[in-house]
C-alpha positions in Angstrom: 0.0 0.0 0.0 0.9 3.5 -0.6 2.8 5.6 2.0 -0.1 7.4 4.6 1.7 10.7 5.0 2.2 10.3 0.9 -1.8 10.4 0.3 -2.6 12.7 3.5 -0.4 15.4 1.5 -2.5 14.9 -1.9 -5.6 14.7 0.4 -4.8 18.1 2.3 -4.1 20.0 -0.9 -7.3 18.8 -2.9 -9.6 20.0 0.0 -7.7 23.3 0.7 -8.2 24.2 -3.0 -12.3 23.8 -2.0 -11.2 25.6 1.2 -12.3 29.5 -1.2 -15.7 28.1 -2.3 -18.3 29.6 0.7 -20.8 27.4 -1.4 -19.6 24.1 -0.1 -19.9 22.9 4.1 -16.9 21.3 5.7 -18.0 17.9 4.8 -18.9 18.5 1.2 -15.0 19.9 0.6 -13.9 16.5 2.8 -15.6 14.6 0.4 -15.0 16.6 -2.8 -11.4 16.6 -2.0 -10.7 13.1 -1.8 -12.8 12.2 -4.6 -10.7 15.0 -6.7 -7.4 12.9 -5.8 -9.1 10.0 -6.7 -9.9 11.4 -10.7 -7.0 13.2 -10.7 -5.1 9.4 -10.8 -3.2 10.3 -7.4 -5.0 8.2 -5.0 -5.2 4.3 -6.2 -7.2 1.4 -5.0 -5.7 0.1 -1.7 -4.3 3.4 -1.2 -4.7 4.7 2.6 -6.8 7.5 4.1 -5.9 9.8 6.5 -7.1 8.6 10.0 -9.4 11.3 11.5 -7.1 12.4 13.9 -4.6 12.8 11.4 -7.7 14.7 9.9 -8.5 16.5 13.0 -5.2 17.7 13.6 -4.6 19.0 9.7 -7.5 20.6 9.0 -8.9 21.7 12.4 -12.3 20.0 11.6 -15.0 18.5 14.3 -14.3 14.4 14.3 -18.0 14.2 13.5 -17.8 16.1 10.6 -14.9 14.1 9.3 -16.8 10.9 10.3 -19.9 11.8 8.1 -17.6 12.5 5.2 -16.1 8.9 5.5 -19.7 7.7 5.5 -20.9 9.0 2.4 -17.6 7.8 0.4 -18.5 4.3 2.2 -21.7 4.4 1.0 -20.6 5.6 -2.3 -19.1 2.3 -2.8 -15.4 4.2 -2.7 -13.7 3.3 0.2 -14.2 1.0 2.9 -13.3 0.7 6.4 -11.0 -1.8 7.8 -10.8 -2.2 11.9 -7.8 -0.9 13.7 -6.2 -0.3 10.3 -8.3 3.1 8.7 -9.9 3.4 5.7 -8.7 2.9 2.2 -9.9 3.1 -1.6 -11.7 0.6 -3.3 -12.3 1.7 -6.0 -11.6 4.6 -8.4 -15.1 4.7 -9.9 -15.6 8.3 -8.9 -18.5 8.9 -11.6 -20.9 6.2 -10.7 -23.2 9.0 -9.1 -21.3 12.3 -10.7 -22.9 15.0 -11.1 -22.3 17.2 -13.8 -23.5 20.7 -14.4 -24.1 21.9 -18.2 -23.8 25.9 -18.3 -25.0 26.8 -21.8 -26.0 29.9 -23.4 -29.3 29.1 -24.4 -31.6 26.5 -25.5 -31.9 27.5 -29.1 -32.7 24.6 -31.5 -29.0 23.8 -32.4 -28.0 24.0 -28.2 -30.9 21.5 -27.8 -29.5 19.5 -30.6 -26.1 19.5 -28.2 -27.8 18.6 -25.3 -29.8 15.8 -26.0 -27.1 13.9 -27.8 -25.1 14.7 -25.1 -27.6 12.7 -22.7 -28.1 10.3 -25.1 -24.1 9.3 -24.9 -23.6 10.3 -21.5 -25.6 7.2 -19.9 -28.0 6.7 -16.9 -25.0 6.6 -14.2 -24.8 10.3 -14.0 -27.1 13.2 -13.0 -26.7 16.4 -15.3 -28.0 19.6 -14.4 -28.8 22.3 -16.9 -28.1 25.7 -16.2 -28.1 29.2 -18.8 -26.1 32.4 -18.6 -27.6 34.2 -21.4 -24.8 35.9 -22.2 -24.8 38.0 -19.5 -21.7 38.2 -17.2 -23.6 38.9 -13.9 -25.6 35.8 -14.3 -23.0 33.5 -15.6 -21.1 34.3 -12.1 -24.3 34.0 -10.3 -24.8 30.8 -11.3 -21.2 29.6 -11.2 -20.9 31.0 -7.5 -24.0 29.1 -6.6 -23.2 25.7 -7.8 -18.8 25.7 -7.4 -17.7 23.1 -5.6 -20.6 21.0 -5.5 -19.8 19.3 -8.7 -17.3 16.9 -10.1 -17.6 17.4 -13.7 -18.6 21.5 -15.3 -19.2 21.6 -19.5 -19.5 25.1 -19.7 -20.0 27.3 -22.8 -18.1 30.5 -21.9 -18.8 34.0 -21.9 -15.4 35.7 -23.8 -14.7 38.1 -21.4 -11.5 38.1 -18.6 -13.6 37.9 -15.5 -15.1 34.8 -16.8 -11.8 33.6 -17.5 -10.9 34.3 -13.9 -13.8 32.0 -12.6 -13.1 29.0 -14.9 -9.2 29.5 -13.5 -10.5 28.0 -10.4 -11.6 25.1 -11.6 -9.2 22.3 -11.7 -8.5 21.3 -15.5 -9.3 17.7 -14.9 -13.2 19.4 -13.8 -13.6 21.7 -16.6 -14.6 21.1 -20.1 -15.3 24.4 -22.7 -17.6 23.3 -24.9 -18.7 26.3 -28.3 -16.4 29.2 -27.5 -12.2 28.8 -26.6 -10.8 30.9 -24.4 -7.1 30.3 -23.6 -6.6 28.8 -19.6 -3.6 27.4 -20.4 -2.6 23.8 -22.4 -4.1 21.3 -19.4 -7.4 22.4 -19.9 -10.3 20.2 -22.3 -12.1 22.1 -25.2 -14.8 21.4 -28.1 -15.1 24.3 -29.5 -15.8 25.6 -33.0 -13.4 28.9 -34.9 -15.6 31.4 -36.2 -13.0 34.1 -38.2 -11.3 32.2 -40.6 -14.0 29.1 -41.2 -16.8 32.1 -42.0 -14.4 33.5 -44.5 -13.7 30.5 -46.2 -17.5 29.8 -46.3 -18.4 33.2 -47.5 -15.8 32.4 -50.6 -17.5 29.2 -51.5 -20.6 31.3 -51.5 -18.8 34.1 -53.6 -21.3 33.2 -57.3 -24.4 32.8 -55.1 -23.7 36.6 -53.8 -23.0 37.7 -56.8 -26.7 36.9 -58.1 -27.9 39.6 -55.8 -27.7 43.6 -55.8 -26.0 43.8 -51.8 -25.4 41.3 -49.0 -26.7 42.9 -46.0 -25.3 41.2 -42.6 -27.6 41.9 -39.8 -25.3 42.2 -36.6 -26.2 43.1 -33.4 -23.3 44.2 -31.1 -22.8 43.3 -27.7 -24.0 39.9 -27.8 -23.2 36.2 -27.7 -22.6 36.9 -31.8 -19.1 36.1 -32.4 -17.5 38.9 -33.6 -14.7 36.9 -35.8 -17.7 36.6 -37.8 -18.3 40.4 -38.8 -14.3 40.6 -39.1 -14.2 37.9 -41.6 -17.5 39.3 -43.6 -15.9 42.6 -43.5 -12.7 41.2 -45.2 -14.8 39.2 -47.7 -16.6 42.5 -49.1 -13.7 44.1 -49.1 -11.8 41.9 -51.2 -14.9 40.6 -53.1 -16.2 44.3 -54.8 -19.2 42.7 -53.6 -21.7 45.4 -52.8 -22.0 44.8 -49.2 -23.2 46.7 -45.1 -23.9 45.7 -42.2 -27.0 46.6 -40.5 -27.3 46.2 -36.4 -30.8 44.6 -36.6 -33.7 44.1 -39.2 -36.1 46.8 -39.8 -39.7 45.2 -40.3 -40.6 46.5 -44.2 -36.8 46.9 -45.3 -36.9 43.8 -47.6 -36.0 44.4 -51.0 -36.4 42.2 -54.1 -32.5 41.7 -55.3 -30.9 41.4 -52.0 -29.1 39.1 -50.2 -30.0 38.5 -46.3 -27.4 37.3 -43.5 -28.6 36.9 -40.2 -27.5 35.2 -36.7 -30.2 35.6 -34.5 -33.1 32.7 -35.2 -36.0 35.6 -34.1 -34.4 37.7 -36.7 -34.1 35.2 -39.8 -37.7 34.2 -39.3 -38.8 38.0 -39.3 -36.9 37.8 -42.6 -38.9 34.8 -43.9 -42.1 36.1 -42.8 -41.7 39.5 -44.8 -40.4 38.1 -47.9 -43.3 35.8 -48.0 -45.8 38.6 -47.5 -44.3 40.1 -49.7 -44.0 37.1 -52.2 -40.3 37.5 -52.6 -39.2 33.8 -52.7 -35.9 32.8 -51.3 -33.0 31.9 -53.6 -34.3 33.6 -56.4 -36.0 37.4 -55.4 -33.7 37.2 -52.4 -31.1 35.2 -51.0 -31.0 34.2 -47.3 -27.9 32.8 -45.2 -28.1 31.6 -41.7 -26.0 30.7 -39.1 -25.7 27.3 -36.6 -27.8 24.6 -38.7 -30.9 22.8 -37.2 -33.6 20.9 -38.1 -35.5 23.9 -38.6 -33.5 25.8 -41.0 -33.5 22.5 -43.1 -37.0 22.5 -43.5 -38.5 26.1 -43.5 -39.0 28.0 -46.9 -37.7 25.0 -48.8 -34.0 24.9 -46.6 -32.3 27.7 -45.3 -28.2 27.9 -46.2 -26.5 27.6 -43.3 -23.0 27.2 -42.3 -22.5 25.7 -38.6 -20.3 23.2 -36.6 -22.5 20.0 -36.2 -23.4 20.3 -32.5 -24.6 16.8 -31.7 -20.8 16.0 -32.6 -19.7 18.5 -29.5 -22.6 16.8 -27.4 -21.8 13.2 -28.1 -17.3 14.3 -27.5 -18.3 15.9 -24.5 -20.1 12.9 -23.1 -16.9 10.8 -24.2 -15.1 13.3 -21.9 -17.1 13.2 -18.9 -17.2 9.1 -19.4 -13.1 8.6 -19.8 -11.8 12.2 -18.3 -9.3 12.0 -20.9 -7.9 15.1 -22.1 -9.4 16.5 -25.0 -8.3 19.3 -27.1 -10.7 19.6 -30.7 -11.8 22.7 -32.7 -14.7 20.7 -34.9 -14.6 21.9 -38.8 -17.7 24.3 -39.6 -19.6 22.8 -42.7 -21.7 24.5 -45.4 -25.2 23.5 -45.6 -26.5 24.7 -48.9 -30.1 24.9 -49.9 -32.8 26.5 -52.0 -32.5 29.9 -50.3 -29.0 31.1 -51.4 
């Protein structure tokens, strides 16, 4: 068996790194901690526990506190007790009852389409809980100082911003998985993500002739929100070196489509406002006007005969990030975005 004061060391610094989260009691950072070693590959089956007055004397904790955490591991099926010789790991199956907690930004049609192949992959043995930020900085830290620490898995989306960025830092890596956007925590740390700048260009130049049918592309844009903004760069770029006749409008005004233009639009609301006018206005898309969309779903494939679209395909991020959460193994992808072209462009 491993050496006790070896493990107590791991033990002690797992739970002092739970020691900032207010969010968590004594016990639930006991447990925490040692299951952290545990996924983490630093504590082993047969390895040895701390006794709790090793425990006591450490971390200053009551002996009943300590006890109850040493229950709930027992009855966790991940250590057991052994008289007059302490308690030890049996087994490293930490995420037989894991919970997980899914921080999205929404549940638009194509973050549905995430989710549910994610729970379809992800199996019965662990409980995911769903939570949204909206975009909005002030919630996203609202929720994530609500639920820290009482996790052991968190698949967040993020919120590009550094304060966010600060948050995530205090997540161990082998906890954290970025699903959607990247943001740079260092080279330990799991993404799935999808690159907006230079994957929207290179769509925007397979979809050169289709432009070219039409008077202007107008990209609808609206600052300040979850809309990437590598996106308006690279459309920017593309009209620039294009001569196509191109602008960029912050949102859609109802009665401002035209027969002979081209329509580019992020925001689901905001392409079916589009729809809706050109067909009461019997302009039919792909020939009066063209209409592009972004992030594919099953929607978009059916509506008005098949709306263009260029996305990542996010039952693919949904069915990796299950993998992750199943095998903790480290996971670094940016998933290719694909060109889905219909009737309307």
């Amino acid at each position: 068996m491993a050496n006790v004061s070896s493990n107590s060391t791991i033990i002690f610094d797992k739970i002092r790194l739970l020691e900032k989260l207010r969010s968590l009691s004594k016990h639930e950072k006991l447990v925490q901690g040692i299951l952290d070693a545990i996924a983490d590959g630093a504590l082993q089956v047969n390895d040895a526990l701390p006794t709790v007055n090793t425990m006591i004397a450490e971390l200053g904790y009551a002996r009943e506190t300590i006890i109850k955490a040493y229950r709930e591991l027992i009855e966790r099926g991940v250590i057991a007790s052994q008289n007059r010789k302490g308690y030890f790991v049996v087994s490293t199956n930490t995420s037989q009852k894991q919970k997980i907690a899914l921080i999205m930004y929404a549940f638009d049609a194509f973050q549905e389409a995430l989710y549910q192949s994610f729970i379809e992959h992800v199996g019965a043995d662990m409980q995911v809980d769903l939570y949204f930020h909206h975009n909005n900085p002030d919630v996203f830290e609202a929720v994530f100082n609500r639920i820290a620490g009482h996790y052991g898995l968190y698949i967040v989306a993020p919120i590009i911003n550094d304060h966010t960025d600060e948050i995530l830092a205090q997540l161990s890596p082998s906890k954290l998985l970025l699903i959607d956007r990247y943001v740079d925590l260092g080279s330990e740390h799991s993404y799935i993500v999808q690159e907006f700048e230079d994957s929207s260009y290179k769509i925007f130049k397979e979809l050169e002739a289709g432009f070219k049918k039409y008077d202007e592309l107008i990209f609808f844009f609206r600052e300040h929100t979850a809309e990437p903004e590598e996106i308006l760069r690279s459309f920017r770029k593309f009209i620039s070196e294009s001569g196509i006749e191109g602008s960029v409008e912050t949102h859609f005004r109802p009665g401002s489509i035209q027969k002979g233009k081209a329509y580019f639009s992020i925001h689901n609301p905001e392409l079916y406002a589009i729809l809706k006018e050109s067909m009461d206005k019997g302009l039919q898309p792909g020939e009066e006007i063209g209409v592009l969309a972004h992030n594919d779903d099953i929607v978009k494939e059916i509506i008005a005969g098949g709306i263009t679209t260029f996305s990542v395909d996010f039952r693919e991020i949904g069915r990796l990030a299950a993998q992750f959460a199943i095998d903790r193994q480290k996971i670094q992808i940016t998933l290719p975005t694909l060109l889905h072209q219909r009737k309307s462009l």
